[in-house]
C-alpha positions as CSV (number, residue, x, y, z in Angstrom):
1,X,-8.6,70.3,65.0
2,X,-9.2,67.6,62.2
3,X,-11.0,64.8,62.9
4,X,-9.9,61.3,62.0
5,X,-12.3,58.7,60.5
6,X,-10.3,55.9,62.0
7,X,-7.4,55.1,63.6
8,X,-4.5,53.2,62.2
9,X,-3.8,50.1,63.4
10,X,-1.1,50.9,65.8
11,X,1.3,53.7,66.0
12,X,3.4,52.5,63.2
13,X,1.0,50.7,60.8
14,X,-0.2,53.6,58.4
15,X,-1.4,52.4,55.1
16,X,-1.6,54.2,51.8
17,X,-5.6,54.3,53.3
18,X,-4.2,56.1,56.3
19,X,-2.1,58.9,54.7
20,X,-5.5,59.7,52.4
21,X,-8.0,59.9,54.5
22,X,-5.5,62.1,56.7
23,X,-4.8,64.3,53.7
24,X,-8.0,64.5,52.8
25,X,-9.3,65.2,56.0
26,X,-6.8,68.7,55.9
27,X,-8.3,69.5,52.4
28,X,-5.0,68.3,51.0
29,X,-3.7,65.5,48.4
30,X,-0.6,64.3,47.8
31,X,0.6,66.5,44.7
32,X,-0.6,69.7,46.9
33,X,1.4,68.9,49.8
34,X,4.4,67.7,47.1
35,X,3.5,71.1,45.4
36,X,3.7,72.8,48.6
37,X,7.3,71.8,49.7
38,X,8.4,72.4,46.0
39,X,8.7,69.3,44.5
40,X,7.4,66.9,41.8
41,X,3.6,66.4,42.8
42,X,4.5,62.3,42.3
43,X,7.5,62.5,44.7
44,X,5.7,62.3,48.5
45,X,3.9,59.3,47.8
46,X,7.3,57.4,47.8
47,X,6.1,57.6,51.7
48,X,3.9,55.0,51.1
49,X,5.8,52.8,49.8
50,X,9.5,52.7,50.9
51,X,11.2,54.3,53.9
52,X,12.3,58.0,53.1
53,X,13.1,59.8,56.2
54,X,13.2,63.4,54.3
55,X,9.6,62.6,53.1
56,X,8.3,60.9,56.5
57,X,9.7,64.8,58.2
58,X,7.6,66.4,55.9
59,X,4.3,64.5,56.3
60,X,4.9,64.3,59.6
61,X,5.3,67.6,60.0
62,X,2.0,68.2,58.1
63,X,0.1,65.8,60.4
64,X,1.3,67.4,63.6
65,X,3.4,64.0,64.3
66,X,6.3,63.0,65.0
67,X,8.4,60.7,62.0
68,X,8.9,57.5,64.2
69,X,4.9,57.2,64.2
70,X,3.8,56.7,60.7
């Protein structure tokens, strides 16, 4: 089990900060994890930014969580 450094602050408040210290945390960045689900190592950090359900399924997914939370 990974631990986390901090918590967000509240189910539905992740920051950039957030998603990087939980990648990191897995020994993962963002181009790996893009890498991984074969596509442009740029394109999963649209997470952070805008709402992108397809994306948020696969981070989620990565995280063990469910979409609706981050």
């Amino acid at each position: 089990m990974v631990r986390r450094l901090r918590q967000p602050l509240s189910k539905t408040d992740w920051t950039a900060l957030d998603f990087l210290i939980e990648l990191r945390l897995r020994g993962l960045s963002w181009a790996s994890l893009a890498r991984k689900h074969g596509m442009h190592p740029n394109t999963l950090r649209t997470v952070v930014d805008r709402p992108w359900p397809g994306g948020e399924k696969l981070v989620a997914a990565e995280f063990g969580l469910e979409p609706a939370v981050i």
